[in-house]
Structures are given as structure tokens and as C-alpha cells.
N, C-alpha and C positions, 0 to 999 in steps of 0.2 A: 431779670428773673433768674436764681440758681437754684438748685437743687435744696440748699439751705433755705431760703424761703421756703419752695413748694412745701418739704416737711414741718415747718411753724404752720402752713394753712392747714395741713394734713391732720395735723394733732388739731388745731382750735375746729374744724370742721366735725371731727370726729368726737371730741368734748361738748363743742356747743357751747363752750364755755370757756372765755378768756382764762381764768384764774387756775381749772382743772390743767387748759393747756400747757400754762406755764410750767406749773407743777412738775407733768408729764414730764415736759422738755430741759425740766431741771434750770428753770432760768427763769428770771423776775418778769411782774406779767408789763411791765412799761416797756420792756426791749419788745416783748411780744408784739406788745398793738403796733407798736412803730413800725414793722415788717409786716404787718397783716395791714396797715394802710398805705406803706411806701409799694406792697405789692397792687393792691387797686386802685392806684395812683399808674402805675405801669399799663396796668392790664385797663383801665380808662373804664371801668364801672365798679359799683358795690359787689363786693363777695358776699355780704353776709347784713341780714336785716336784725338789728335789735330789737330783742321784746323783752318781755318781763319777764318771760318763761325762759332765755338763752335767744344764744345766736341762730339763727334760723341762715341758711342757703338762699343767697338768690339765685334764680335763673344762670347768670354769667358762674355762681361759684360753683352750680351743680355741675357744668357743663366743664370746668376748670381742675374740680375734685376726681370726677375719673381719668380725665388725662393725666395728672398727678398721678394718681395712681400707677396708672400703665407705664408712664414715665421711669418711676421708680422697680417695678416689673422689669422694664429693658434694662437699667442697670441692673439691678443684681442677675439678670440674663449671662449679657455682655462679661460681668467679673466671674461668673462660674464659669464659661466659656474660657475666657484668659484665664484661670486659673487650670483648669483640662488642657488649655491648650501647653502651658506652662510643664506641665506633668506627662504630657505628650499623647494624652487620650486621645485629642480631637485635632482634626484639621487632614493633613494630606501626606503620604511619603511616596517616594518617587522613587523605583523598583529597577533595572536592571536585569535582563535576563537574555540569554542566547542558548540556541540548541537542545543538546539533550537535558539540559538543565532546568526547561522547562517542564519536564518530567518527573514523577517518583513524588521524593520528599521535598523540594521548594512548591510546589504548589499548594501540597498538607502546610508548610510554613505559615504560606501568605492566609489559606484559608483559616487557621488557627489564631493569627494573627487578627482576621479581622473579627471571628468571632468575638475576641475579649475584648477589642476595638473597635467596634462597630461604628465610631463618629468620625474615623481616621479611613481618610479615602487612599486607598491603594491605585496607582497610574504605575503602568508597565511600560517598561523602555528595553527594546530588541538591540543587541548590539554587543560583537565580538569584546572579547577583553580588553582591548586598546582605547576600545570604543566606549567603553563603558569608566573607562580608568579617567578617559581626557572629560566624560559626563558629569562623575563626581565631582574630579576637580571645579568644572563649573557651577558645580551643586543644582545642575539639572535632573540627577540624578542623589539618592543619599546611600545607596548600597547595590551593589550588585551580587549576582549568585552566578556562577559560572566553573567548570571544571580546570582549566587554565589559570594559573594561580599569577598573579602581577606582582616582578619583583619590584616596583617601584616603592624607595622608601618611605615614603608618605603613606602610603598605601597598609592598613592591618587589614590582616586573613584570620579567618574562624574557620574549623571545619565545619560544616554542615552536619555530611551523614557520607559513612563507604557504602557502596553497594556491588555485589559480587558481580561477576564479570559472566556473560553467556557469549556464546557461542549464534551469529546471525547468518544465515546462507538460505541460498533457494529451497524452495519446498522439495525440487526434483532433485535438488543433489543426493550423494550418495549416503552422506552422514544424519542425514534427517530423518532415518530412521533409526538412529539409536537413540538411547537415555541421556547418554552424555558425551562430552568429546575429550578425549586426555587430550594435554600440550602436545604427546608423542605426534598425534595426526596430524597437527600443523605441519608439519614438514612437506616439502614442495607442494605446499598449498597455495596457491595466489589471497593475498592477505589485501582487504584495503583497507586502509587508517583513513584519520579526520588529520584535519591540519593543525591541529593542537599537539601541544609536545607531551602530552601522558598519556594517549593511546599508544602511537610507536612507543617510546617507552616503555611501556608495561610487559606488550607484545614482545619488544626485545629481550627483556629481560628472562619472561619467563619462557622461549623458545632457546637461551643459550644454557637456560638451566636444564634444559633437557639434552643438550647438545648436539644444535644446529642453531644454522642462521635462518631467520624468518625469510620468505620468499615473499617482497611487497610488493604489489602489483601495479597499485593508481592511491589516487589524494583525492579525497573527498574535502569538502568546504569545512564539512562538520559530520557528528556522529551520523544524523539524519537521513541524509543524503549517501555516506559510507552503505549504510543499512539498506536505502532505496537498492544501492547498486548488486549488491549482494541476490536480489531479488530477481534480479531479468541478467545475471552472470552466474559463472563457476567460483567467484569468489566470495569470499570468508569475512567476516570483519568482527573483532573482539568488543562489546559493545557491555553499557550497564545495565543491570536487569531493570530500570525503569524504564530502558526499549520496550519492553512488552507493551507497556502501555498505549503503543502506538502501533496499530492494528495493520499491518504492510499486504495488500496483497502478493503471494509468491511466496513470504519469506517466514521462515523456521525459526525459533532462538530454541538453543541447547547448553544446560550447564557448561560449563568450562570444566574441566575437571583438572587442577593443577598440583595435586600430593598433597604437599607438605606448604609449598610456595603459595606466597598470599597470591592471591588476583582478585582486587576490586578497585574500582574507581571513584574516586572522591568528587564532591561535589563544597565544593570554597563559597563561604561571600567574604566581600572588600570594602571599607568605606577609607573615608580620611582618618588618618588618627588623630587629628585634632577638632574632628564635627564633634558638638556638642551637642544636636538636635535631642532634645527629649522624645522625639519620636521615633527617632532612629535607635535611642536605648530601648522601646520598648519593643521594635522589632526584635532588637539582638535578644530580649531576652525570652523571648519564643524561640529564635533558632537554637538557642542553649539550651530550650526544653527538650529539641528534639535529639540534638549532638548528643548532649549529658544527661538522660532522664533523671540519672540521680544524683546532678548538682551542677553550678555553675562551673562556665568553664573561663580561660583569661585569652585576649587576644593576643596575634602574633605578627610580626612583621613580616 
């Protein structure tokens, strides 16, 4: 029994009539009977009782005709489905994500994401940049978001989104009662960074622009944990304004206030440059809504 018979039983069930079925099916009515008897020959009973009035259903054909049916139901299911899935609506992508980056604008991403996607299952994978880099390669992963940008060449980078930079310390420190904090006050401030290379970075940069050296205190794992510390100490830690979001008891955030000098921190994702996943396009092309409201943007190494 295939598919091509069930449909010759389908049409003559539905006709009642050898000769309309034919018709129907665009095909002479002798091939017809031959697969409407070679199939109740299979199936070991009558499908169908001749009268004068047409072909009548027996029992076994009633019983035969809805599974047919449903049958043919689950395919065109099944090929909507591989075709979605094809197109990268449906099915699963597998996320990427550490630290502060789980903040702000990659969570607006994924939830934007599934919005327009709703048959495409989002799985979250925690795990530093290295970590997330040796993921993809295994394609246990198909992109990560993360502020640590991976020079590895295989590897393309998109911006996400900058977010300006605040100012995190104890609620009792001295400066958490002003508006804002200029670079100027940084000075012999105990500062602590994350163990990512574009806090220190930024911090240096814009402390020699003011003219001093940054005074760093301790290394924190990650932004999170910097921010904790900041909280039950006298020190300071320069942080993205999607800290806020994460509600610290003890702890203050205060504009940064830098002139002229940019101060924000980015926020990167990474995939393979050679994944083709259709699913993984239809991510990127949410994070590009967010990057470029007003158009696409291209990847970079």
C-alpha cells in the first residue's frame, strides 16, 4: 500500500463512481479498478459493494477511508513543517550567553525573537567566551552574545547594541550622593574590573584621558560579581547601564560623566562563518533590528 493508491481509493470513495474517479485523477478508468482491486487484495477484504445506484463503502472501506485521510493530513503536516523548518521558523536554536550580557538588550533580542517565532524553541547555554567559542564549533551551540569579542578566525562578530557606561559603589559611599560622577574623581579610587579585556580597557583609556593612572584594586570573575563587590567595599567598578537591572542590595549606579570621551560598552554575538542554519539567519535578523533600526547591517571578523 502507498500513498498513490490510498489517493485512487480516495477519489473513487469520494465519487462513488469508477468512471467520475477516473476522470478526476486524469487517468483511464481500467488502471483505476486494477489499484482499487490490487489494494483489497492487500488489505484481504471488499472496500466497496456495487450497486446500480454506485459504489457503496463497506465496513473495511469506511474504516480505511478516514485513515486515508488522516494519513494524507500527516503528510502535508510533516511537509509544512520541513518546509518552516527549511525557512528556519520552526524547530530549536541554541543560545549562548554569560554575565552581564544577560542583561539590557540580548534578553529584548531572544524575547523579540521568539515573538515572530514562536515554533522555534530557544535553549540557553551559560558559558565564558572561550567557552562558548569551542560550543559553536561543536554546534552545541549556534551563536553566542557576550561583551569579549573572540578573535578566532572562523569566528564573525555583529554588534548587538553600546550601552553607556555608569558609575557602581556602595550606597554609603561618598559619591552616591551626587548626580553624576566625572572621570576626574576616579583618581585614587580603588577601581575593580571583570576579567574581560574591555572593562580595564575602557577604564584605562578614559582615566589617562583625564591624566592619571587608574588605581585597580581586585579582579572580579565578571561584571556581576565586580558590582557585588562594590557593594560590602569602598570600591568603584565602571559597569553597563543594563546593571541596573539587577537590583543589588547596598549598591548605587551613577552616570559616568566623561566630556567629550565616548564611555559605553558593547555588547557582540559570534557564530561560525560558515553555519548555514536557517535558524540562526532568522535570529541574526532580529539582532540587526535591534543594532540598525533603520536597516540591515553585514558581519565581521
Amino acid at each position: 500500500m502507498d500513498l498513490r493508491q490510498l489517493s485512487y481509493f480516495i477519489a473513487a470513495a469520494e465519487e462513488r463512481n469508477l468512471g467520475r474517479a477516473a476522470e478526476r485523477l486524469h487517468m483511464s478508468q481500467p488502471p483505476l479498478t486494477r489499484q482499487i482491486q490490487a489494494l483489497e487484495e492487500e488489505v484481504g477484504a471488499p472496500l466497496f459493494e456495487r450497486t446500480p445506484r454506485g459504489m457503496l463503502l463497506t465496513q473495511a472501506g469506511e474504516a480505511l477511508l478516514q485513515d486515508a485521510r488522516d494519513i494524507f493530513g500527516l503528510v502535508e503536516q510533516a511537509t509544512d513543517r520541513a518546509r518552516r523548518a527549511g525557512g528556519g521558523t520552526v524547530g530549536r536554536i541554541d543560545v549562548g550567553l554569560h554575565g552581564s550580557a544577560m542583561f539590557g538588550v540580548v534578553p529584548q533580542v531572544l524575547t523579540r525573537f521568539s515573538e515572530v517565532h514562536p515554533e522555534v524553541q530557544v535553549s540557553l547555554f551559560q558559558g565564558q567566551t572561550h567557552q562558548q567559542v569551542t560550543a559553536i564549533r561543536q554546534r552545541r551551540i549556534l551563536i553566542g552574545f557576550e561583551r569579549m569579542v573572540p578573535l578566532d578566525d572562523d569566528m564573525a562578530v555583529e554588534l548587538v547594541a553600546r550601552e553607556r557606561m555608569l558609575v557602581a559603589m556602595s550606597s554609603a559611599h561618598p559619591f552616591a550622593q551626587r548626580d553624576t560622577v566625572p572621570v576626574a574623581l576616579l583618581r585614587n579610587q580603588p577601581i575593580v574590573t571583570a576579567s574581560s579585556r574591555s572593562a580595564p580597557a575602557i577604564t584605562l583609556r578614559l582615566c589617562r584621558s583625564a591624566g592619571f593612572e587608574p588605581r585597580f584594586a581586585a579582579q572580579a570573575g565578571d561584571l556581576i560579581m565586580a558590582t557585588l563587590m562594590t557593594g560590602i567595599s569602598r570600591q568603584l567598578a565602571l559597569v553597563p547601564e543594563s546593571m541596573t537591572h539587577l537590583r543589588l542590595p547596598g549598591v548605587t549606579y551613577l552616570p559616568l560623566d566623561a566630556g567629550d570621551e565616548p564611555a559605553h560598552m558593547e555588547v557582540h554575538c559570534f557564530y561560525r562563518k560558515d553555519e548555514a542554519s536557517p535558524v540562526l539567519q532568522r535570529m541574526l535578523d532580529v539582532v540587526r533590528e535591534f543594532a540598525h533600526p533603520g536597516g540591515a547591517s553585514t558581519s565581521s571578523a
